[in-house]
SETI-985269 format. One record per atom (N, C-alpha, C): x, y, z; atom name. Coordinates in nm, 2 decimals, padded with zeros to 4 digits. Each point is the difference from the previous one (the first is absolute). Layout:
// residues N
+--------+--------+--------+-------+
:     c1 :     c2 :     c3 : atome :
+--------+--------+--------+-------+
:      X :      Y :      Z :    CA :
...
+--------+--------+--------+-------+
//
This chain:
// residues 154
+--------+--------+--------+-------+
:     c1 :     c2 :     c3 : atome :
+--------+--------+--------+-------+
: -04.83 : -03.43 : -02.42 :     N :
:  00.14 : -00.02 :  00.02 :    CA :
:  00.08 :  00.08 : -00.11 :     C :
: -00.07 :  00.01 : -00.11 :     N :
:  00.10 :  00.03 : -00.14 :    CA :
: -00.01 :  00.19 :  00.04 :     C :
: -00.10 :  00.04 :  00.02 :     N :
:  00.00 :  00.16 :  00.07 :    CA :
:  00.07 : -00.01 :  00.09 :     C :
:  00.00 : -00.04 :  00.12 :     N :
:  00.10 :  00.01 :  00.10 :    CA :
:  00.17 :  00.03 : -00.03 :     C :
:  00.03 : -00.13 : -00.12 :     N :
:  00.18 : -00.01 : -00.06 :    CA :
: -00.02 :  00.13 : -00.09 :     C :
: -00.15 :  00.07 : -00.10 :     N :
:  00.06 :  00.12 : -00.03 :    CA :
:  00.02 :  00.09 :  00.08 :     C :
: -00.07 :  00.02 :  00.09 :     N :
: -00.01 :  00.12 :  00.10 :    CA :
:  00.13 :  00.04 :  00.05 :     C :
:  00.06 : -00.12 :  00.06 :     N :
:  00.14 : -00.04 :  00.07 :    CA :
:  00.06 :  00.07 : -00.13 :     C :
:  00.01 : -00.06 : -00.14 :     N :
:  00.15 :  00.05 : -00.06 :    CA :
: -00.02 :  00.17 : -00.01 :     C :
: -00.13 :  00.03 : -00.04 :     N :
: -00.01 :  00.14 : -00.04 :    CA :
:  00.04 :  00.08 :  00.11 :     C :
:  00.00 : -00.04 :  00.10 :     N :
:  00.02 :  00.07 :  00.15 :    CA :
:  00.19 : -00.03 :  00.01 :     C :
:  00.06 : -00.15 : -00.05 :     N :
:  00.10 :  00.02 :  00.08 :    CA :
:  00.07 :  00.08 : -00.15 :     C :
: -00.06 :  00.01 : -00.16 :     N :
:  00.12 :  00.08 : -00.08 :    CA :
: -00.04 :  00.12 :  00.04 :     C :
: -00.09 :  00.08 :  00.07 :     N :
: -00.07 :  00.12 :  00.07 :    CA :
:  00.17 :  00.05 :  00.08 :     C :
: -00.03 : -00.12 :  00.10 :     N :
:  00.10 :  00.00 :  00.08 :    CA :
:  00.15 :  00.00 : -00.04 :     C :
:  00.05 : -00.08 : -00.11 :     N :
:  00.12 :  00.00 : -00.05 :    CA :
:  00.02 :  00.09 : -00.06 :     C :
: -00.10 :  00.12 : -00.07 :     N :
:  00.00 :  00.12 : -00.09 :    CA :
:  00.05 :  00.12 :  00.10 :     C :
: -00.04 : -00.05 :  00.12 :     N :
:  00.02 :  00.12 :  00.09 :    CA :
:  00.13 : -00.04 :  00.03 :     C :
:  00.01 : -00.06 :  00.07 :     N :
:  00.12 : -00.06 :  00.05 :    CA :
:  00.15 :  00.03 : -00.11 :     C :
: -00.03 :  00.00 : -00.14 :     N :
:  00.08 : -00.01 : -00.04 :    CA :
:  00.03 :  00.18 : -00.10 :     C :
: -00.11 :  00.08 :  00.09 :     N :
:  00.02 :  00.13 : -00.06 :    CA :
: -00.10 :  00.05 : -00.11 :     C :
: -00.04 : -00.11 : -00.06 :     N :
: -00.07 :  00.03 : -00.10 :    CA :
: -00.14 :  00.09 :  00.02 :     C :
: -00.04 :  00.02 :  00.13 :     N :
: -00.15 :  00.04 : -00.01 :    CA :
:  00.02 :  00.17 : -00.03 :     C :
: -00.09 :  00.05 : -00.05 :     N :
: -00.05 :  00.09 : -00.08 :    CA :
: -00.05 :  00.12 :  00.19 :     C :
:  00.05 :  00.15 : -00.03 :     N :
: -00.01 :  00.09 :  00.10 :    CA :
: -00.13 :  00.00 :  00.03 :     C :
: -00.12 :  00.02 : -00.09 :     N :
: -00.10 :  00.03 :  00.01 :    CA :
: -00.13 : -00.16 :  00.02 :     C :
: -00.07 :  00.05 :  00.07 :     N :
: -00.11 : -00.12 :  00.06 :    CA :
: -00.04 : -00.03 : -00.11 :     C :
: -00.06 :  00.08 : -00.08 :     N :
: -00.10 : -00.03 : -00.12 :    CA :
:  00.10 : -00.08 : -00.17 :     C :
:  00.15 :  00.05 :  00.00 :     N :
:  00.07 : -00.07 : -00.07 :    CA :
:  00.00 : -00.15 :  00.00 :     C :
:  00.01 : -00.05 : -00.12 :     N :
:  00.01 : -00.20 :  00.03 :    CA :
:  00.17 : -00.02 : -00.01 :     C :
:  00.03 : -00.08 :  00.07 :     N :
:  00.17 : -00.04 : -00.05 :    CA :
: -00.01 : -00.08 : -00.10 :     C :
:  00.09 :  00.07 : -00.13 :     N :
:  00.03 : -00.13 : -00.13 :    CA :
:  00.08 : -00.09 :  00.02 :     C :
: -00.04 : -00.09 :  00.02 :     N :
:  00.12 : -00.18 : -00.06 :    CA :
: -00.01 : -00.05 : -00.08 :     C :
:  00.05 : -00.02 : -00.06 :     N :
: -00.01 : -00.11 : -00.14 :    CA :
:  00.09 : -00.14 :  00.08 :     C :
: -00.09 : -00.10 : -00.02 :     N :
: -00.01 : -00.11 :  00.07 :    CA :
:  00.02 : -00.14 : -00.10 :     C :
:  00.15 : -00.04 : -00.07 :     N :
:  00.02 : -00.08 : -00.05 :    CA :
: -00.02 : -00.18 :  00.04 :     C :
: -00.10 : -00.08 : -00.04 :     N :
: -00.07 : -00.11 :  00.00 :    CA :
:  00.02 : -00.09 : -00.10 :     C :
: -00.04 : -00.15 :  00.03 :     N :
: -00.03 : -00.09 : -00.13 :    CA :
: -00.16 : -00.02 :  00.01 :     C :
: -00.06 : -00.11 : -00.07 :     N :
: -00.09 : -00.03 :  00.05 :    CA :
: -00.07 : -00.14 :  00.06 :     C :
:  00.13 : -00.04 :  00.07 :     N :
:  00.00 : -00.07 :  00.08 :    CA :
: -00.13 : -00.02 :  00.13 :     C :
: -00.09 : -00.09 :  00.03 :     N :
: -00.11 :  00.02 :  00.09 :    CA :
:  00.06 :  00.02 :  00.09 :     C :
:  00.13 : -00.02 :  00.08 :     N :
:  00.02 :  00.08 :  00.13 :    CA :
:  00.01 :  00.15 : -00.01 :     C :
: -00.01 :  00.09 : -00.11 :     N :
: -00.03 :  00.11 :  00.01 :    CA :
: -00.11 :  00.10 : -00.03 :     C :
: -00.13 : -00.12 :  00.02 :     N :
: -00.11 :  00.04 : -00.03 :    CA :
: -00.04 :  00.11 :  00.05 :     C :
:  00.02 : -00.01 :  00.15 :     N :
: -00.08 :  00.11 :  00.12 :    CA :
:  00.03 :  00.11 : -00.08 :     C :
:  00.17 :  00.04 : -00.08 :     N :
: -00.01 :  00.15 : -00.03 :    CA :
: -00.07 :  00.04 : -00.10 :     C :
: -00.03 : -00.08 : -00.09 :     N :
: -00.11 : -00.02 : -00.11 :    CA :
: -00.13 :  00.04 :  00.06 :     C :
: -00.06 : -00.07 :  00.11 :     N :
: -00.11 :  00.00 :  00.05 :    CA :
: -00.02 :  00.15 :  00.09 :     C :
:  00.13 :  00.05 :  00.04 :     N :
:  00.01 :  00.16 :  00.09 :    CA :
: -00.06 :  00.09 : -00.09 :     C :
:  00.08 : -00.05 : -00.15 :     N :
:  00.00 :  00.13 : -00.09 :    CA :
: -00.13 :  00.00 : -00.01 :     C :
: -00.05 : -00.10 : -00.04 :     N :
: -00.14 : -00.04 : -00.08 :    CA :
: -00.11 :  00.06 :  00.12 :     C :
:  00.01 :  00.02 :  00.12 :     N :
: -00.09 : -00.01 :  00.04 :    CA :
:  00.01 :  00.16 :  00.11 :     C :
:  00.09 :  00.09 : -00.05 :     N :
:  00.05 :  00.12 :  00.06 :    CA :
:  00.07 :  00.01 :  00.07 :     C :
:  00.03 : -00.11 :  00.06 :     N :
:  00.05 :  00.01 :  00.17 :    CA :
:  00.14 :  00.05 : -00.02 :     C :
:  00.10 :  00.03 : -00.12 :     N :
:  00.10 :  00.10 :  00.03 :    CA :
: -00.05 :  00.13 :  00.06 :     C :
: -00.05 :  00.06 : -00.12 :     N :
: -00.10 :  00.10 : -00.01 :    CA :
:  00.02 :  00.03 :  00.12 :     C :
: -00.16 : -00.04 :  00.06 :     N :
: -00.02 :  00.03 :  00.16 :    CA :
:  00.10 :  00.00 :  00.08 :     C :
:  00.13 : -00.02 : -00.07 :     N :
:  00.09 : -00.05 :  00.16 :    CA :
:  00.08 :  00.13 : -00.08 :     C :
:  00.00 :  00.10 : -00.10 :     N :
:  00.04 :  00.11 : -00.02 :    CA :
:  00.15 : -00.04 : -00.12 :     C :
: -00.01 : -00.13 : -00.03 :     N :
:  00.10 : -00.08 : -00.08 :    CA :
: -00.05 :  00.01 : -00.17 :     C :
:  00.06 :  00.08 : -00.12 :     N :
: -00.01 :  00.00 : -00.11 :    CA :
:  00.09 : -00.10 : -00.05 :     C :
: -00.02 : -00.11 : -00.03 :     N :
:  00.08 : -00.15 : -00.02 :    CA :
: -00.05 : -00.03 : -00.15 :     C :
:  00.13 :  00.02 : -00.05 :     N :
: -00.02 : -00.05 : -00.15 :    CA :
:  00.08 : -00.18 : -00.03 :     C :
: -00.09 : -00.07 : -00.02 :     N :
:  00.03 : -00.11 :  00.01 :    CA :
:  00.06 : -00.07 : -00.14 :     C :
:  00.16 : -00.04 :  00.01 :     N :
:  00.04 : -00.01 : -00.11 :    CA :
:  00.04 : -00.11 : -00.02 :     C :
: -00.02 : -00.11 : -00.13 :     N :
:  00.04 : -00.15 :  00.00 :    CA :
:  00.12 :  00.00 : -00.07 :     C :
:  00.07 : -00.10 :  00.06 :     N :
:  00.16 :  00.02 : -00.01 :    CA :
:  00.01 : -00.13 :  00.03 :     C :
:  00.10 : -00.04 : -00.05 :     N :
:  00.06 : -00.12 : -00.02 :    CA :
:  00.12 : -00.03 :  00.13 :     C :
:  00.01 : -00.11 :  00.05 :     N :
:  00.02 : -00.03 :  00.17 :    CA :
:  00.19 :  00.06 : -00.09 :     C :
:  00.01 : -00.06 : -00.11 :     N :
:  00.15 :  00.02 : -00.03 :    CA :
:  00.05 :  00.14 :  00.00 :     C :
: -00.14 :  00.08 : -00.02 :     N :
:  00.06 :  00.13 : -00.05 :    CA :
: -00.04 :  00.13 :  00.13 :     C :
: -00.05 : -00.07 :  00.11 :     N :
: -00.07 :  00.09 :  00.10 :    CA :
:  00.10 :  00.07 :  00.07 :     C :
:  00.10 : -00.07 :  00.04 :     N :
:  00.18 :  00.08 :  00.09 :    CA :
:  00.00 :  00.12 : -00.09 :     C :
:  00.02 : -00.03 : -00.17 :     N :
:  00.03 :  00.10 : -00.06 :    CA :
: -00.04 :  00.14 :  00.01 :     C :
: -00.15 : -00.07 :  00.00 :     N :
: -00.10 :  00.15 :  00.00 :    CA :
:  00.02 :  00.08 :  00.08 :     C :
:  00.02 : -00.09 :  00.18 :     N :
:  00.00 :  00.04 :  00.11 :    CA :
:  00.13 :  00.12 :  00.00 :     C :
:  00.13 : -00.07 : -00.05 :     N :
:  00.13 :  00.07 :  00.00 :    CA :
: -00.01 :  00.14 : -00.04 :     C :
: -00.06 : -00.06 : -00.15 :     N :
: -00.04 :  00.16 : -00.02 :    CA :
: -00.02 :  00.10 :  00.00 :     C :
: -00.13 : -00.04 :  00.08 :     N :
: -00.11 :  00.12 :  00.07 :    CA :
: -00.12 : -00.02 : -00.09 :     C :
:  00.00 : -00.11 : -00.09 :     N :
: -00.17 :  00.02 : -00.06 :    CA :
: -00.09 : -00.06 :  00.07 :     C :
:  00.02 : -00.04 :  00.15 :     N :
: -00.09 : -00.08 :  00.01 :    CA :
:  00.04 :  00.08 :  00.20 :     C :
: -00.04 :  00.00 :  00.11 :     N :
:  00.02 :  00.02 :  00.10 :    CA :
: -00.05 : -00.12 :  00.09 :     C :
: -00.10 : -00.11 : -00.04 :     N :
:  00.00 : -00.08 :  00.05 :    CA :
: -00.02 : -00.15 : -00.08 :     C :
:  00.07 : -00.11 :  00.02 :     N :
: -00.03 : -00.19 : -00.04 :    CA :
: -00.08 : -00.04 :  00.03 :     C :
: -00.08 : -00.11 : -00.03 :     N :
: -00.07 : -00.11 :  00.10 :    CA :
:  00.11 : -00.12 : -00.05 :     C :
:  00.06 : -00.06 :  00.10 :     N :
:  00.09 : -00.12 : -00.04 :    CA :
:  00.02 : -00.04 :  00.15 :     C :
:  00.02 : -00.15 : -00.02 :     N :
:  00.06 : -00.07 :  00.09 :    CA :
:  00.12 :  00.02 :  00.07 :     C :
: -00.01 : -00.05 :  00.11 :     N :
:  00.13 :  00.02 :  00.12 :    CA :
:  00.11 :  00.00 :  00.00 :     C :
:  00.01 : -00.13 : -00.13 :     N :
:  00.13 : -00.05 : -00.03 :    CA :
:  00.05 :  00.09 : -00.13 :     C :
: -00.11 :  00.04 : -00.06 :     N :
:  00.07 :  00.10 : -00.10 :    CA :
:  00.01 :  00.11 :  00.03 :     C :
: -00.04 :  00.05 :  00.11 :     N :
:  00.03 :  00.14 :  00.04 :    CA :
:  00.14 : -00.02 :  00.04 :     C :
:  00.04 : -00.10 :  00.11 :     N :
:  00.15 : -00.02 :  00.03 :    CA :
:  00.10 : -00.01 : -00.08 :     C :
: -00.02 : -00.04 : -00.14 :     N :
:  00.07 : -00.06 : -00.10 :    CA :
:  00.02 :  00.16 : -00.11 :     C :
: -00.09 :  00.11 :  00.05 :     N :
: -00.01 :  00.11 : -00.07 :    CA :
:  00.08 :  00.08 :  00.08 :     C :
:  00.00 : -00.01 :  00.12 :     N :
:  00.04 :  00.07 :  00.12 :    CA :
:  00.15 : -00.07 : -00.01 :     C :
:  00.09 : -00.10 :  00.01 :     N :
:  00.13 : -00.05 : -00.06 :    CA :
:  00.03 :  00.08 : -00.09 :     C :
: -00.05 :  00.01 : -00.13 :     N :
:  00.01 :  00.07 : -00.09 :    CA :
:  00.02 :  00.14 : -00.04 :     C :
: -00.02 :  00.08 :  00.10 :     N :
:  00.02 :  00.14 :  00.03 :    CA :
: -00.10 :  00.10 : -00.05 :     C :
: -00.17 : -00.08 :  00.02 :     N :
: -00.07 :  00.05 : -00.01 :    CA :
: -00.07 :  00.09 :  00.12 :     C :
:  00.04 :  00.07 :  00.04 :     N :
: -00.06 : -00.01 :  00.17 :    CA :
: -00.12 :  00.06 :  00.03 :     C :
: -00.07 : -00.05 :  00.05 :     N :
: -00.16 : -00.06 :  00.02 :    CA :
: -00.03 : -00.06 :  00.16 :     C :
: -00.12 :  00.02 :  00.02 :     N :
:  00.00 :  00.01 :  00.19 :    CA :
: -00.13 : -00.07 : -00.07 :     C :
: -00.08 : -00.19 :  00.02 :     N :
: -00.07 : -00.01 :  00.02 :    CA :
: -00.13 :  00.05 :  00.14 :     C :
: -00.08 :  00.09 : -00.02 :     N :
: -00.14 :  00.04 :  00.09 :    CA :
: -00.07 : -00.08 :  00.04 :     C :
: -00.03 : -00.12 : -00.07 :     N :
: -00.14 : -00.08 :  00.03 :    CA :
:  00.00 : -00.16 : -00.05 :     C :
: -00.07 : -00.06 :  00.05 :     N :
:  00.04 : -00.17 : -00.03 :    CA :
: -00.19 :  00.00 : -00.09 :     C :
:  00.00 : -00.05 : -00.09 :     N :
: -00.17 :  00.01 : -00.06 :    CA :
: -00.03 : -00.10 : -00.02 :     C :
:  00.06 : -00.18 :  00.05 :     N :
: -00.07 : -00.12 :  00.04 :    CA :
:  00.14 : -00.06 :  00.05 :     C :
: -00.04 : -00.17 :  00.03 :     N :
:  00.09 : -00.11 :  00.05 :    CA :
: -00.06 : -00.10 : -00.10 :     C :
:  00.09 : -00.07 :  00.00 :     N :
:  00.00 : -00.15 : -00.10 :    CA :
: -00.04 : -00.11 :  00.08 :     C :
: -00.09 : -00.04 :  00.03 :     N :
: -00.04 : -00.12 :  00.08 :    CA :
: -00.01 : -00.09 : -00.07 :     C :
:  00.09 : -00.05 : -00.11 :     N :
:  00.00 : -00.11 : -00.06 :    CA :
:  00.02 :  00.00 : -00.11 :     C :
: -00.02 :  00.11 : -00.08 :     N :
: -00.03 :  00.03 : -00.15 :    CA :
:  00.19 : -00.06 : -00.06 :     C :
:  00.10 :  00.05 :  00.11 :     N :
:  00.11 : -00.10 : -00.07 :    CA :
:  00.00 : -00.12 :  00.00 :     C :
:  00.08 : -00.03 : -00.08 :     N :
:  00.06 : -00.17 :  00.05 :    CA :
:  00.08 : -00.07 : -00.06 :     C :
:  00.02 : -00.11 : -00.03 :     N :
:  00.18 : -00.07 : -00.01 :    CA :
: -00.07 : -00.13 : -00.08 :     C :
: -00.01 :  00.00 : -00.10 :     N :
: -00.01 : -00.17 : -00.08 :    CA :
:  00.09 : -00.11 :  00.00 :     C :
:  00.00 : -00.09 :  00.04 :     N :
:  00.09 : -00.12 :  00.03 :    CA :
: -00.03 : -00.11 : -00.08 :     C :
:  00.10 : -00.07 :  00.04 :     N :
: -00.01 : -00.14 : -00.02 :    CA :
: -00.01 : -00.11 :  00.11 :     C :
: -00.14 : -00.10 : -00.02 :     N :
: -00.01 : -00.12 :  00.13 :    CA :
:  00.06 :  00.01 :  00.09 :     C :
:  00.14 :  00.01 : -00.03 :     N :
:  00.04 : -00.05 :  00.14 :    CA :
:  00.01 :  00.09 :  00.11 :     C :
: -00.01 :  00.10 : -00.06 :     N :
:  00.05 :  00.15 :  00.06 :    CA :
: -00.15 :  00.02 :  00.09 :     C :
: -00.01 : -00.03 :  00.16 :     N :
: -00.13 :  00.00 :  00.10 :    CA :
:  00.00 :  00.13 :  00.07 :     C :
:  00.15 :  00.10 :  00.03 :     N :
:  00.03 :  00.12 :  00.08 :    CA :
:  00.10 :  00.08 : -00.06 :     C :
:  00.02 :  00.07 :  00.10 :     N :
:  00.13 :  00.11 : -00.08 :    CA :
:  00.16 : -00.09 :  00.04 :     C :
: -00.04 : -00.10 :  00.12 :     N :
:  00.10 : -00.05 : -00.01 :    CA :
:  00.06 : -00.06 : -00.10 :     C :
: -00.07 : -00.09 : -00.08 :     N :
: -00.01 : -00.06 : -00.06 :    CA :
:  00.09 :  00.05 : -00.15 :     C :
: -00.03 :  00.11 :  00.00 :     N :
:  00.10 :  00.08 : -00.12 :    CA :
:  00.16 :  00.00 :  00.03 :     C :
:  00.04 :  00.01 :  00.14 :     N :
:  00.13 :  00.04 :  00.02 :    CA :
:  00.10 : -00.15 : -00.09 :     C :
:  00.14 :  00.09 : -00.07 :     N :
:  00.03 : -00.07 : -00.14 :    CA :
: -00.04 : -00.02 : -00.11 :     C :
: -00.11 :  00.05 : -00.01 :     N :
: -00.10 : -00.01 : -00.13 :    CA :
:  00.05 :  00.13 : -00.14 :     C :
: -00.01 : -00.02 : -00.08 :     N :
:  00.02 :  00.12 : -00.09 :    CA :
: -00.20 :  00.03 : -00.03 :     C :
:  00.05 :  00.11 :  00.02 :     N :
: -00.13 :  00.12 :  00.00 :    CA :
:  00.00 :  00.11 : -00.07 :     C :
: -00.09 : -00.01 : -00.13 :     N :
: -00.03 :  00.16 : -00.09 :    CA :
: -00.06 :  00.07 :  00.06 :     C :
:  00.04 :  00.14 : -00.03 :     N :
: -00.06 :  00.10 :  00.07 :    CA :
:  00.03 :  00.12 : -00.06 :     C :
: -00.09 :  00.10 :  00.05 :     N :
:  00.00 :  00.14 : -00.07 :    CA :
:  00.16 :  00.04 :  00.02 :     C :
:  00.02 :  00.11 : -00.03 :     N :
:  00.10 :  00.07 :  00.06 :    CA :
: -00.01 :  00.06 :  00.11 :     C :
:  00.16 :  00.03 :  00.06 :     N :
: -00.04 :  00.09 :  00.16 :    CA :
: -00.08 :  00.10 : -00.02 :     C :
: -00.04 :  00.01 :  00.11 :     N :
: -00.12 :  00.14 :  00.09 :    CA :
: -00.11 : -00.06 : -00.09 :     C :
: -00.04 : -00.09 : -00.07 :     N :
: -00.13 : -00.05 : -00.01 :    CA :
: -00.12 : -00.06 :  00.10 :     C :
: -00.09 : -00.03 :  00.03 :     N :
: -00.06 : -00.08 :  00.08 :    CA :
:  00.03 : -00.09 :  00.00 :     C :
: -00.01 : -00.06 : -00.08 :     N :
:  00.05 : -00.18 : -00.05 :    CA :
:  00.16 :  00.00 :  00.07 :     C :
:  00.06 :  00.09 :  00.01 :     N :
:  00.16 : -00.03 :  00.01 :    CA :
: -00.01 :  00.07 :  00.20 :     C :
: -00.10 :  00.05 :  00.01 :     N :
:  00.04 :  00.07 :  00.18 :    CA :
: -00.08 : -00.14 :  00.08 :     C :
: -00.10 : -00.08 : -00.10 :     N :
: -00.08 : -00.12 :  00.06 :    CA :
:  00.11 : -00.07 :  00.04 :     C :
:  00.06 : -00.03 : -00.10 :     N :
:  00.12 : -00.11 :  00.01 :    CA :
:  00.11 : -00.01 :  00.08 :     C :
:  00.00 :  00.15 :  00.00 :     N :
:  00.12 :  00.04 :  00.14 :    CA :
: -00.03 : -00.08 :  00.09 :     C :
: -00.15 :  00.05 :  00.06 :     N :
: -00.04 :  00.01 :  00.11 :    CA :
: -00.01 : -00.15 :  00.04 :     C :
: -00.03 : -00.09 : -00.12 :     N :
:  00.00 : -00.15 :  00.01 :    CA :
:  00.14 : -00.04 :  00.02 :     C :
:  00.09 :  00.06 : -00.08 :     N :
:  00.15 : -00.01 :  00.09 :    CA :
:  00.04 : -00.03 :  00.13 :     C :
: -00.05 :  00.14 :  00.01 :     N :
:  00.04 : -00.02 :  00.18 :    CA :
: -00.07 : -00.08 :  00.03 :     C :
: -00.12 : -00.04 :  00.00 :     N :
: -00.08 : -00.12 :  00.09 :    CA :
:  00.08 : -00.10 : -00.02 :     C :
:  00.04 : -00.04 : -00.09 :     N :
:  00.07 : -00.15 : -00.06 :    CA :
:  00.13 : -00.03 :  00.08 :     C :
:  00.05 :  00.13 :  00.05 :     N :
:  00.17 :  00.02 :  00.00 :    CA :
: -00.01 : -00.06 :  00.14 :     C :
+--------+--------+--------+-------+
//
């Protein structure tokens, strides 16, 4: 399974490299990215691409660089960096921002790993409507969960 999610990303930044001009005239040239990351476990697989050639083979010279989630837009704005690994919501929140950026590829789903701490009484999402609720700031997860619990409640 864990080969398969590398194969997939090395093939779709293969594909986003092309796609986005970057690839190199000649067959035998590799295209350079410098690929700004944390080291967060949802970004293992590109850890595990590097580690294990599979840019390489897929003709991708990816220099993998750790960067702080606060400081990754920056890099991006730049030009030190030509590609993120970050969340959905922060790509949108970067993309507001006037960072502009075309996410390529989705590299998992959350089947639970969020969630919402309550108190007793609190059984549903119903259950919250009226309630005062801490939460991240907008375009966070924590803050697009809550929306979404909005509208169910409304």
């Amino acid at each position: 399974m864990v080969k398969t999610v590398v194969v997939k990303v090395a093939s779709l930044l293969a594909a986003g490299a092309c796609a986005a001009g970057m690839a190199g005239t000649a067959a035998a040239q590799e295209t350079k990215i410098a690929l700004g990351m944390s080291g967060w476990t949802g970004f293992a697989p590109l850890s595990l691409a590097d580690k294990a050639g599979i840019f390489k083979k897929n003709g991708l010279d990816v220099e993998l660089k750790m960067i702080p989630q606060k400081d990754r837009h920056l890099a991006l704005a730049s030009g030190a960096i030509q590609c993120a690994a970050t969340t959905v919501e922060t790509h949108v929140a970067w993309n507001a921002n006037g960072v502009p950026i075309v996410q390529i590829f989705q590299m998992d789903k959350s089947y639970g790993a969020d969630g919402i701490a309550v108190r007793n009484d609190v059984k549903t999402f119903a259950d919250l409507k009226g309630k005062s609720i801490g939460v991240s700031a907008p375009g966070t997860a924590p803050y697009f969960g809550l929306a979404g619990c909005s509208a169910r409640t409304a």
